[in-house]
N, C-alpha and C positions, 0 to 999 in steps of 0.2 A: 504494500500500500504506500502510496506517494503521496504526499503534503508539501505545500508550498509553505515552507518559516514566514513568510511575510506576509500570507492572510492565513489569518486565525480562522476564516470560514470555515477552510478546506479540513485546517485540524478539527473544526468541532463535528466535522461526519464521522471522523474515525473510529467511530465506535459502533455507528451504524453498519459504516463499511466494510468492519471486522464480524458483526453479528452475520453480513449476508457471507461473507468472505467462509466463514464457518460451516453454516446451514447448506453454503453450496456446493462443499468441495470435501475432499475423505480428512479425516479427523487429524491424518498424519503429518497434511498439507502446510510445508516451510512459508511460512507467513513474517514479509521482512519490514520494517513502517522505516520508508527512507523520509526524511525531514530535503527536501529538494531547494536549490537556490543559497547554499551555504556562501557562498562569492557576495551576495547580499547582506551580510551580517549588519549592519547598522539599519537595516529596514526590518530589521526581524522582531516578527509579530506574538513568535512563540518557543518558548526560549526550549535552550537543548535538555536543562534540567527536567523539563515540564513533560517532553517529549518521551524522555529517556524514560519517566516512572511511569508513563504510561504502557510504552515497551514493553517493562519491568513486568508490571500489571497484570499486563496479560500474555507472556510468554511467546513474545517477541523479540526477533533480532531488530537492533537499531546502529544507525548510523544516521548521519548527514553529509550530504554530495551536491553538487554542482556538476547539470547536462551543462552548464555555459563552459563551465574550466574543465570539466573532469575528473576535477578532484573527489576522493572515493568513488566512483561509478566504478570502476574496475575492479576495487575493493568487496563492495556489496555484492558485484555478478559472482566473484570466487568464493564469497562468503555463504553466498546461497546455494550455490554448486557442491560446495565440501559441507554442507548440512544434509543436502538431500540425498550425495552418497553417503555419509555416516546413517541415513536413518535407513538405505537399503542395505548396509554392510549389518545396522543392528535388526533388522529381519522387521521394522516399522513402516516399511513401505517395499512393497511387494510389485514388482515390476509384473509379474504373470496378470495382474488386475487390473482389468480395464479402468475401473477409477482412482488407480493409483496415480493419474496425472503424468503419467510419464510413458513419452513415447521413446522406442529405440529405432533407429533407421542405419541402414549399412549406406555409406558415403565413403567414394574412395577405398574399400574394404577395408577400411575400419568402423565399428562398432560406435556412435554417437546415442549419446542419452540427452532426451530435449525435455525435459521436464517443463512442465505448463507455467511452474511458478517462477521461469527463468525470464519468460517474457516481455514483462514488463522490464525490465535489465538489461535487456536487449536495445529495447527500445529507448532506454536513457542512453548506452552506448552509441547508438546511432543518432540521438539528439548533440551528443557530444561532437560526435565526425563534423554531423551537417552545421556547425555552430564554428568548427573553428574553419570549414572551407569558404562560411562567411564573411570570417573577420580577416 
């Protein structure tokens, strides 16, 4: 789940967004609340402490990154990456299960694991690209 630090709006969904986030996805499902726009810190609406104990809370990984800089987005994709194989290596998430979220595809003949909850991460890396072939 992504939140903008500099409207408080987007933070006060997150708990709705984590209730649907829950109800719609397998129990096992790596659930990461990035605090987004960290390059803005004098505009920020919601501080990292506030952020962090909500994380805490409810048994969420947390960081704060910048799609503008970069900074952490490569951080969080690895960090959700090496959560969701420790929860296949610890037998919590079962690849043979179709709602396990995780698809595998042979690419190149090697063996890729695309997990659904990597997507969004993706997609911050790729705001990243398109942002600095702007500047």
């Amino acid at each position: 789940m992504v939140y903008d630090i500099t409207r408080r709006s987007t933070y006060n969904h997150l708990t709705s967004w984590l209730t649907d986030a829950r109800n719609l996805t397998n129990p096992n499902t790596v659930i990461y609340l990035i605090g987004n726009k960290s390059d803005l810190d004098a505009q920020r609406d919601v501080s990292y402490d506030e952020a962090k104990a909500f994380a805490d809370e409810n048994g969420l990984i947390f960081i704060e990154a910048s799609a503008k800089t970069g900074v952490n987005v490569e951080e969080a994709f690895l960090k959700t990456a090496k959560k969701i194989y420790q929860n296949i290596q610890d037998g919590s998430l079962d690849l043979n299960a179709a709602e396990s979220g995780v698809q595998l595809v042979l690419r190149d003949n090697d063996l890729i694991m695309l997990p659904s909850e990597i997507g969004l991460l993706t997609k911050l890396r790729e705001l990243h690209v398109q942002n600095n072939r702007l500047t």
